[in-house]
MIKOLTOR-380465 format. One line per field, with one value per atom (N, C-alpha, C, CB): atom name; x, y, z; residue number from 1. Coordinates in Angstrom, 1 decimal, always signed. Glycine has a CB too. Layout:
MIKOLTOR-380465
site = [CA, ...]
xx = [X, ...]
yy = [Y, ...]
zz = [Z, ...]
pos = [NUM, ...]
***
This chain:
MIKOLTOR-380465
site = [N, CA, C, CB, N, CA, C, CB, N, CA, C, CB, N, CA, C, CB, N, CA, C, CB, N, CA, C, CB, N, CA, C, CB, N, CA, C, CB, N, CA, C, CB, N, CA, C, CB, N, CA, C, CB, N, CA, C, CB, N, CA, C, CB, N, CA, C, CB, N, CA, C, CB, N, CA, C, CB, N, CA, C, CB, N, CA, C, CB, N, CA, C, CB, N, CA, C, CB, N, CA, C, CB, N, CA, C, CB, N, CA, C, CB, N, CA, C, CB, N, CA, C, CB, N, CA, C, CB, N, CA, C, CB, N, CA, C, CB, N, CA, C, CB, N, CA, C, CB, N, CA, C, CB, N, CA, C, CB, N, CA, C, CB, N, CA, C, CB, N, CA, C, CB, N, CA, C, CB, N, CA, C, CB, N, CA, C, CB, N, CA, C, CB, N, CA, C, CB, N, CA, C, CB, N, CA, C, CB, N, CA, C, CB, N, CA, C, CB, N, CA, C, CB, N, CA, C, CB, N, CA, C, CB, N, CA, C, CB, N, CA, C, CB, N, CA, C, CB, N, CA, C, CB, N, CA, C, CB, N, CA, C, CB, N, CA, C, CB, N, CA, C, CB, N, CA, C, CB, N, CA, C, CB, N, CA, C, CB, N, CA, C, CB, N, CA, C, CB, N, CA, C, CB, N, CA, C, CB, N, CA, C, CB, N, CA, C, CB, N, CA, C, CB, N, CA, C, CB, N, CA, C, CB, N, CA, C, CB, N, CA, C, CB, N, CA, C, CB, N, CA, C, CB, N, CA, C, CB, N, CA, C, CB, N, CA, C, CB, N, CA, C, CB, N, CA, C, CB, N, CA, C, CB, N, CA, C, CB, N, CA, C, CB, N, CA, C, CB, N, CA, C, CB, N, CA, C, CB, N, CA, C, CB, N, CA, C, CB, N, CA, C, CB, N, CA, C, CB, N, CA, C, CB, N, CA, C, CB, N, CA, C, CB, N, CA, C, CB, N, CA, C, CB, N, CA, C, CB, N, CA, C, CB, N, CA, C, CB, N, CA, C, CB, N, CA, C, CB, N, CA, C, CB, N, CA, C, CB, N, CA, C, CB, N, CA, C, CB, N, CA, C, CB, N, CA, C, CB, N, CA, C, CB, N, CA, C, CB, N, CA, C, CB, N, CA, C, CB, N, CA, C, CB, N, CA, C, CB, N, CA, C, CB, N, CA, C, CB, N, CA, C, CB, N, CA, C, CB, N, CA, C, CB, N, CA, C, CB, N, CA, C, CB, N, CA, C, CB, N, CA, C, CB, N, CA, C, CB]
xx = [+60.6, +59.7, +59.8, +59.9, +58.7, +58.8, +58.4, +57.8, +58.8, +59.2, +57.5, +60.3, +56.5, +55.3, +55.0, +54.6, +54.2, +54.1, +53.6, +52.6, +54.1, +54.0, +52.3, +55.4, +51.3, +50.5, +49.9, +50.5, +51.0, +50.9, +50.6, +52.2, +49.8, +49.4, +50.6, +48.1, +51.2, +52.4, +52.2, +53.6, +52.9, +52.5, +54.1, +50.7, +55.0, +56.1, +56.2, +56.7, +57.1, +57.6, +59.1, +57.6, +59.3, +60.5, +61.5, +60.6, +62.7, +63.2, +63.1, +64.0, +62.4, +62.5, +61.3, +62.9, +59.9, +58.5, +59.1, +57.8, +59.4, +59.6, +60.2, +59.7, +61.4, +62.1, +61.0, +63.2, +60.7, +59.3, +58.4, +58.4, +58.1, +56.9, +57.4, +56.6, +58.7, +59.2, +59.4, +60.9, +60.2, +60.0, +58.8, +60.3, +58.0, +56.6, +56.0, +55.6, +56.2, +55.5, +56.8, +56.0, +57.9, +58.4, +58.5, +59.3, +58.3, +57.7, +56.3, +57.1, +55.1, +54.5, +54.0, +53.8, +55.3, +55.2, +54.0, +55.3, +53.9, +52.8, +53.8, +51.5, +54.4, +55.2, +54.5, +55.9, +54.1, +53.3, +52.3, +52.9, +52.1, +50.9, +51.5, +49.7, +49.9, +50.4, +50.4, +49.7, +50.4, +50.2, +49.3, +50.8, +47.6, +46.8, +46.4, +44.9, +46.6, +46.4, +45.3, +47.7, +44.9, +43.4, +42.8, +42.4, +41.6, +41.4, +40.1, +40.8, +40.1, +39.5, +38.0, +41.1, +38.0, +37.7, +37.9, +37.8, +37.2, +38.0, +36.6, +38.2, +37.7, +37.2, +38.2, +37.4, +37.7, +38.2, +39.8, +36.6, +40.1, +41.8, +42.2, +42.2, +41.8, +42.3, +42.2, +43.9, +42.2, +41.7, +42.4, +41.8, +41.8, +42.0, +42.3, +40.9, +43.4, +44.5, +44.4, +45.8, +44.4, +44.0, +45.2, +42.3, +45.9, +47.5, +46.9, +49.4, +46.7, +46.6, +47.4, +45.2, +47.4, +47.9, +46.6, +49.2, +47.1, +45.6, +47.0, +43.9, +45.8, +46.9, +46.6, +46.6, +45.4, +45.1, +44.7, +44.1, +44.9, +44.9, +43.1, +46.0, +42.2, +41.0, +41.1, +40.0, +40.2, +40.4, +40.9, +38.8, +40.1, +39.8, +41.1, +38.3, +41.7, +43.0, +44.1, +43.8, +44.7, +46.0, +47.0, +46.4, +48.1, +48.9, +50.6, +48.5, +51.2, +52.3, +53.1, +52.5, +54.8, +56.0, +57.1, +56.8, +57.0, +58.1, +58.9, +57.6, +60.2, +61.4, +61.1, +62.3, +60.8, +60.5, +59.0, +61.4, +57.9, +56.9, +55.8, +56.9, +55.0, +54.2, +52.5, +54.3, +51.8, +50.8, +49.9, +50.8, +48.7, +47.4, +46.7, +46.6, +45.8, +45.3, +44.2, +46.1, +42.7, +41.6, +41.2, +40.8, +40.2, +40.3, +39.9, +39.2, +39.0, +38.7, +39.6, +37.8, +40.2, +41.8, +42.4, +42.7, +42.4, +43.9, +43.7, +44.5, +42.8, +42.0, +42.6, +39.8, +43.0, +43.7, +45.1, +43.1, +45.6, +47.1, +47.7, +47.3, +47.3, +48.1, +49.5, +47.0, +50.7, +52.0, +52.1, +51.9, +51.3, +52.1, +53.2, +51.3, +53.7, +55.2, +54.5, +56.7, +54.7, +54.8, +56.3, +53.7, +56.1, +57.3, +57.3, +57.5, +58.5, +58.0, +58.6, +58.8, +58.7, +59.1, +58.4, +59.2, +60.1, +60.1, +59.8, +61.6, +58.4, +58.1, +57.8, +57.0, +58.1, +57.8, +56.7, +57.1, +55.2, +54.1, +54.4, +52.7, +55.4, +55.7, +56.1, +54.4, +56.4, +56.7, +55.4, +57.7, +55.5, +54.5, +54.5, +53.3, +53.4, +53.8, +53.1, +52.4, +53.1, +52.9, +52.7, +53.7, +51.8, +51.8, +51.6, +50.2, +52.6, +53.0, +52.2, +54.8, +51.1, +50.1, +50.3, +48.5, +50.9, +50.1, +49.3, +50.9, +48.6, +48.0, +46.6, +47.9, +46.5, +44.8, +44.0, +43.8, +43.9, +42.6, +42.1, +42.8, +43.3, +43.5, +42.9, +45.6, +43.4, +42.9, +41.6, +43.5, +40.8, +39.8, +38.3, +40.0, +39.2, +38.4, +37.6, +39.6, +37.9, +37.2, +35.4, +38.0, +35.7, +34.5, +33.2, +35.1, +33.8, +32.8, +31.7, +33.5, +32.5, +32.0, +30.9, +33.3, +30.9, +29.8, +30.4, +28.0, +31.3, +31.9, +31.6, +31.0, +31.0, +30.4, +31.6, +28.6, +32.4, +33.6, +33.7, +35.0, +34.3, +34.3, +35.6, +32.9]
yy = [+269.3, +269.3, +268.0, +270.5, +267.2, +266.2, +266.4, +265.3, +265.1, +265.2, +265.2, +264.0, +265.6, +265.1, +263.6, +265.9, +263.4, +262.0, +261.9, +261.5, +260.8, +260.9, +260.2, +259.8, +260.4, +260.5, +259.2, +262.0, +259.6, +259.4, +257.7, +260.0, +256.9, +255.6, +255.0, +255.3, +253.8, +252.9, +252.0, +252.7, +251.1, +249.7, +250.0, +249.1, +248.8, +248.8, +247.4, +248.6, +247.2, +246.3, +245.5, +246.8, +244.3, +243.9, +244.2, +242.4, +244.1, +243.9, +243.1, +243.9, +241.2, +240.4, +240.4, +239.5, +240.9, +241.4, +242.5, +242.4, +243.8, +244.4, +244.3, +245.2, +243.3, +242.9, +242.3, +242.2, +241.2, +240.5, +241.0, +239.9, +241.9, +243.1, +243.4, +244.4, +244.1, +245.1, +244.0, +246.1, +242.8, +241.7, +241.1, +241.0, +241.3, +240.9, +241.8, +240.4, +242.9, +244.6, +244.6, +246.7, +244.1, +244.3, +243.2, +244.7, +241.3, +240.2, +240.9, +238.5, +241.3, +241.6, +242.9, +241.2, +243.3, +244.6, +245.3, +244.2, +245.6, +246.7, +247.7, +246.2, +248.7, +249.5, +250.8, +249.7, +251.3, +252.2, +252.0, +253.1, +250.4, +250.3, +250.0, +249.0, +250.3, +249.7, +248.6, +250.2, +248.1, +247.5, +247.5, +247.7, +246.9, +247.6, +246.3, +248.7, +246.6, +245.6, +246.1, +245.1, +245.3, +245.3, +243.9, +245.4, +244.2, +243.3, +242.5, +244.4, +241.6, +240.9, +240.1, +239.3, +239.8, +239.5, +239.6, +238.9, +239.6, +239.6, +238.0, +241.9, +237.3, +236.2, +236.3, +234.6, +235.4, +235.3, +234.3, +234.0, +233.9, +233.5, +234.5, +232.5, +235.5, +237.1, +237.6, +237.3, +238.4, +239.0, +238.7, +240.3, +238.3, +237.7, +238.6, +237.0, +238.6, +239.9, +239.6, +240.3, +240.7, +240.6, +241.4, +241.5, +240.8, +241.7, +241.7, +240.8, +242.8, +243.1, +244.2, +243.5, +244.0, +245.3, +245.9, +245.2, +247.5, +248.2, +249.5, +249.2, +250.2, +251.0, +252.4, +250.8, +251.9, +253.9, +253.9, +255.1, +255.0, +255.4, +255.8, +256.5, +255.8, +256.2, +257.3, +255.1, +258.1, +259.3, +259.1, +260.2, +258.1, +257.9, +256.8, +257.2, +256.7, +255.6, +256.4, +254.7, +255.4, +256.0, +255.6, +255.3, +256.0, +256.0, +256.0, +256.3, +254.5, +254.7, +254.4, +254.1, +254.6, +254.1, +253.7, +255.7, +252.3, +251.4, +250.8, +250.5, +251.1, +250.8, +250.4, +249.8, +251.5, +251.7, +251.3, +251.2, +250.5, +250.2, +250.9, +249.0, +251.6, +252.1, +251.6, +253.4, +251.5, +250.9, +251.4, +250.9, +251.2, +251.6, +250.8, +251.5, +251.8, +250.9, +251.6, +251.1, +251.2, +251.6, +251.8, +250.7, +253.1, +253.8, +252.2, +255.4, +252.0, +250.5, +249.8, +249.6, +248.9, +248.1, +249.1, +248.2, +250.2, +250.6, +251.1, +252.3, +250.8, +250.8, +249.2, +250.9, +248.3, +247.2, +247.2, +246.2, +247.6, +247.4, +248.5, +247.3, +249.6, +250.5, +249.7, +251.1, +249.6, +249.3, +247.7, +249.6, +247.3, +245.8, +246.1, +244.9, +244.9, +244.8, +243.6, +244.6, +244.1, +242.3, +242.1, +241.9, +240.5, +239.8, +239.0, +238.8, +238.2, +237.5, +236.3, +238.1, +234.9, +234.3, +233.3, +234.6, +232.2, +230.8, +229.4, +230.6, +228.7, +228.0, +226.7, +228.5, +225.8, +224.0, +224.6, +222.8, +225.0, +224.8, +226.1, +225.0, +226.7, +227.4, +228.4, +227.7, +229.2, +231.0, +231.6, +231.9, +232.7, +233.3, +234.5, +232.2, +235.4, +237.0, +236.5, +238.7, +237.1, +237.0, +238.8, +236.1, +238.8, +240.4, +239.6, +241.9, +240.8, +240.6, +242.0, +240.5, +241.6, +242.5, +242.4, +242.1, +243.6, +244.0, +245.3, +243.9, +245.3, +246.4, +246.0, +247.0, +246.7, +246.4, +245.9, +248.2, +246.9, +246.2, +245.1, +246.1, +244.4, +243.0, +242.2, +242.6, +242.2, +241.9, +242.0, +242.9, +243.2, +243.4, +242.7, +244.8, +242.4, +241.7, +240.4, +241.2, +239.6, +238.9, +238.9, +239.2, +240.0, +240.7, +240.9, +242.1, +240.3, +240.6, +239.4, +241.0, +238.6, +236.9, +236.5, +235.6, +237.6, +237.3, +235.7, +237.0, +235.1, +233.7, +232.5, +233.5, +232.8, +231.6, +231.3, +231.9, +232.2, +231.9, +230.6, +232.3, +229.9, +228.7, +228.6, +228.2]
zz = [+287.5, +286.4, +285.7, +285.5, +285.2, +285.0, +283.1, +286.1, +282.1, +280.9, +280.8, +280.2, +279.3, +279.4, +279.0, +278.7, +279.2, +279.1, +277.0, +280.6, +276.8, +275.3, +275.3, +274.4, +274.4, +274.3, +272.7, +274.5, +272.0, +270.8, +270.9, +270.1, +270.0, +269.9, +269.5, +269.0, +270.3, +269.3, +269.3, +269.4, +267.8, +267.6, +266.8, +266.6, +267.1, +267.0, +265.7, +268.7, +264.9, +264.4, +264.9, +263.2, +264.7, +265.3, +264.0, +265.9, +264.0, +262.7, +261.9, +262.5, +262.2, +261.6, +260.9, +262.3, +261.4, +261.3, +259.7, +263.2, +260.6, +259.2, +258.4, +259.2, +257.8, +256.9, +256.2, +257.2, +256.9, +256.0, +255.2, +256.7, +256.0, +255.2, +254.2, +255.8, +254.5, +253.1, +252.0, +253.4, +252.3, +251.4, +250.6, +251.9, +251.3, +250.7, +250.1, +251.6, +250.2, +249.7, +248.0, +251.6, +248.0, +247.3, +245.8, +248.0, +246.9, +245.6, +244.8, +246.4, +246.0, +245.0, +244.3, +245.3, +244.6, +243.7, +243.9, +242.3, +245.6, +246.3, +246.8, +247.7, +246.1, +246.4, +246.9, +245.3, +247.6, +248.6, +249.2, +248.2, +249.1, +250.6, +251.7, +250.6, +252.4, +253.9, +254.4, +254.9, +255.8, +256.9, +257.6, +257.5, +256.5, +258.2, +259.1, +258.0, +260.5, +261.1, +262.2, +261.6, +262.6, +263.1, +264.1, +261.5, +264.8, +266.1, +265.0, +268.1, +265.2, +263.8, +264.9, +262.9, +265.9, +267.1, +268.4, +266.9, +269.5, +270.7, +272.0, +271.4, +272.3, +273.3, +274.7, +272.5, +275.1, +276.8, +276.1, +278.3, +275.4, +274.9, +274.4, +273.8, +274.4, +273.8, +272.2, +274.1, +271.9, +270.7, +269.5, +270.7, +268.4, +267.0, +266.2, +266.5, +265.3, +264.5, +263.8, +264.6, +263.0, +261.1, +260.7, +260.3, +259.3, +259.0, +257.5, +259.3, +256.7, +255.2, +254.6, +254.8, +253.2, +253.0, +252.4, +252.0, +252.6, +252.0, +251.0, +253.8, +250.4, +249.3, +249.6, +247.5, +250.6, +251.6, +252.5, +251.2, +253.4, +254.3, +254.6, +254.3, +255.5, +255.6, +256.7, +256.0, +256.6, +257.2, +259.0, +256.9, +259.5, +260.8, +261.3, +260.9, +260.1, +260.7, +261.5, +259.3, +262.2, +263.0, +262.0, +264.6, +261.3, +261.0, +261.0, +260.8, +262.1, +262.3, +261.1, +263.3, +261.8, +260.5, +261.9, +259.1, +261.5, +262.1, +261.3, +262.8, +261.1, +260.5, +259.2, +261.2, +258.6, +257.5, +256.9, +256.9, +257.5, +257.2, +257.9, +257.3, +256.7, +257.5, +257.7, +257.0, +259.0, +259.8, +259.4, +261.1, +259.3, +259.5, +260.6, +258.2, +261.4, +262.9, +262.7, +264.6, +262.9, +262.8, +264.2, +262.0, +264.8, +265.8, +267.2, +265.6, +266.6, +267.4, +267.5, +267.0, +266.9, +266.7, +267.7, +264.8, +267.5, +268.1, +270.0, +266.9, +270.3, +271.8, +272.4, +271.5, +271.4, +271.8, +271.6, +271.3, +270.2, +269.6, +270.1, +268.0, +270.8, +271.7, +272.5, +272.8, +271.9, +272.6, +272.2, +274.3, +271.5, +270.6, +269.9, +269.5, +269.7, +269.1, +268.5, +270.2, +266.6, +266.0, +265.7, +264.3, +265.6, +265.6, +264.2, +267.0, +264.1, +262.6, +263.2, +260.8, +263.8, +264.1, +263.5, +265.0, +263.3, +262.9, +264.0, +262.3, +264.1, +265.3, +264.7, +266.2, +265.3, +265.2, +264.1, +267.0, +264.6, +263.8, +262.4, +264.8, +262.2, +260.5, +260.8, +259.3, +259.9, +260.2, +260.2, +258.9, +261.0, +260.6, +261.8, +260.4, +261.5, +262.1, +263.9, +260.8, +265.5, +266.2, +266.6, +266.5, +267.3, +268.0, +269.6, +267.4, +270.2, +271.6, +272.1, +271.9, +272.7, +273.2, +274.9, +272.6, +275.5, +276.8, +277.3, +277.9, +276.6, +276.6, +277.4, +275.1, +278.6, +279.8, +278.9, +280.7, +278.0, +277.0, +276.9, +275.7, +276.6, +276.0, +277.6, +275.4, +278.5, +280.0, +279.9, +281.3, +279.8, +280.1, +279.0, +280.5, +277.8, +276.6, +277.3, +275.4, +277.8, +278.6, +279.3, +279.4, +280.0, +280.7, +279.6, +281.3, +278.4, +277.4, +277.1, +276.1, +277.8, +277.5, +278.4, +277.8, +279.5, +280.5, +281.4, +279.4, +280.7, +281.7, +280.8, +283.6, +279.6, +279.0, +277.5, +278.5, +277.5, +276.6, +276.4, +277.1, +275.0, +274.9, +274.0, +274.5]
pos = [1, 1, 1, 1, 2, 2, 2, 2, 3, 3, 3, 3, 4, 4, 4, 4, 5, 5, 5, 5, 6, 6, 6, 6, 7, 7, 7, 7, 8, 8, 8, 8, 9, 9, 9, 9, 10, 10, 10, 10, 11, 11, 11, 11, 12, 12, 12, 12, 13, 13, 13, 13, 14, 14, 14, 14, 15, 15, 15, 15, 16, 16, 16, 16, 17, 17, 17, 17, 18, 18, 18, 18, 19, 19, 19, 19, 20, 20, 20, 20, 21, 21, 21, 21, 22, 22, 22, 22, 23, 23, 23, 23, 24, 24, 24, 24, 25, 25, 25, 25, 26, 26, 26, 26, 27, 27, 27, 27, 28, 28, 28, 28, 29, 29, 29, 29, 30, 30, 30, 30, 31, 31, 31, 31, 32, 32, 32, 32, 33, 33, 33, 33, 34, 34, 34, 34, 35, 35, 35, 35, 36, 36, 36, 36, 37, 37, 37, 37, 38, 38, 38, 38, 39, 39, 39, 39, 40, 40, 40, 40, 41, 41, 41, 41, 42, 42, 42, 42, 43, 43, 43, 43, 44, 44, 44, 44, 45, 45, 45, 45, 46, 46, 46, 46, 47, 47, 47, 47, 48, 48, 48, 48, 49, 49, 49, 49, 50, 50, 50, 50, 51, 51, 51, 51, 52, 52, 52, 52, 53, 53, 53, 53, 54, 54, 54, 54, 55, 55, 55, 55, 56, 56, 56, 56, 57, 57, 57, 57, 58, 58, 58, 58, 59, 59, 59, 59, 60, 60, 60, 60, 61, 61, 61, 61, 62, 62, 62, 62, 63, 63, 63, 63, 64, 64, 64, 64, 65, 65, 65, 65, 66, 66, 66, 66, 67, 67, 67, 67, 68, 68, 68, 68, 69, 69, 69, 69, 70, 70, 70, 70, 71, 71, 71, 71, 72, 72, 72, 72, 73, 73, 73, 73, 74, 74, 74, 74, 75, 75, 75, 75, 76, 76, 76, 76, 77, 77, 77, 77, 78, 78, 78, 78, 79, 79, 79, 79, 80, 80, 80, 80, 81, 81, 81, 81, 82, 82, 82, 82, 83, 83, 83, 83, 84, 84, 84, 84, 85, 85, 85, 85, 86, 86, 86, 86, 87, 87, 87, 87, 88, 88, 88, 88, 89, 89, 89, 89, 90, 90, 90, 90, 91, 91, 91, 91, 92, 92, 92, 92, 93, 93, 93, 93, 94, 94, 94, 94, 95, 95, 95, 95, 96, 96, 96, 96, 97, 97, 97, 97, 98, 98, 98, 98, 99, 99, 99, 99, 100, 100, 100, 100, 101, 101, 101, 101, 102, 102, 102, 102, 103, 103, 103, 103, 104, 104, 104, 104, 105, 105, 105, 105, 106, 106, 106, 106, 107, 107, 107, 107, 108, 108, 108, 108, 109, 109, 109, 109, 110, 110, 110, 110, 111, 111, 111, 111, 112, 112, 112, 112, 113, 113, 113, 113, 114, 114, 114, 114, 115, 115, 115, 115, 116, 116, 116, 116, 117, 117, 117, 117, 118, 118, 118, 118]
***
């Protein structure tokens, strides 16, 4: 007999990602919002991410909690951010947040461009 398969939508934080958050939720003194992150666009270089805080939840959102921060993912968004991991990483061009997406989705976002992506 095999385990069931988990079902549930995940979008992971790294610890360096969610320190930041909690740090930023705590300068500006947004003490119970969220994280909602969201597909802001999608092209044949792959889909464009939006990171805000919001202060509620909408009926239709998915609602994770990754090490201590909790997510909001909107049902569309989350047809792509199913199994990202954001990161908070320091690079030549500044700090700043990265989501590491392999989720098919993301592959198949393309097919939308008809081949004329630019």
């Amino acid at each position: 007999m095999t385990a069931p398969e988990n079902t549930e939508p995940t979008l992971t934080l790294s610890s360096a990602a969610a320190a930041n958050i909690r740090g930023l939720l705590v300068e500006k003194a947004m003490n119970g919002h969220y994280l909602r992150v969201y597909v802001a666009g999608l092209g044949c270089s792959g889909p464009q991410y939006g990171l805000a805080f919001d202060i509620s939840a909408r009926e239709t959102d998915t609602v994770i909690e990754s090490d201590g921060v909790k997510i909001l993912v909107d049902p569309n968004s989350m047809a792509y951010l199913d199994g990202a991991t954001i990161d908070y990483v320091d690079s030549p061009q500044g700090p700043g947040f990265r989501i590491e997406n392999t989720n098919p989705m993301v592959a198949s976002a393309c097919g939308s461009c008809s081949g004329s992506c630019g």
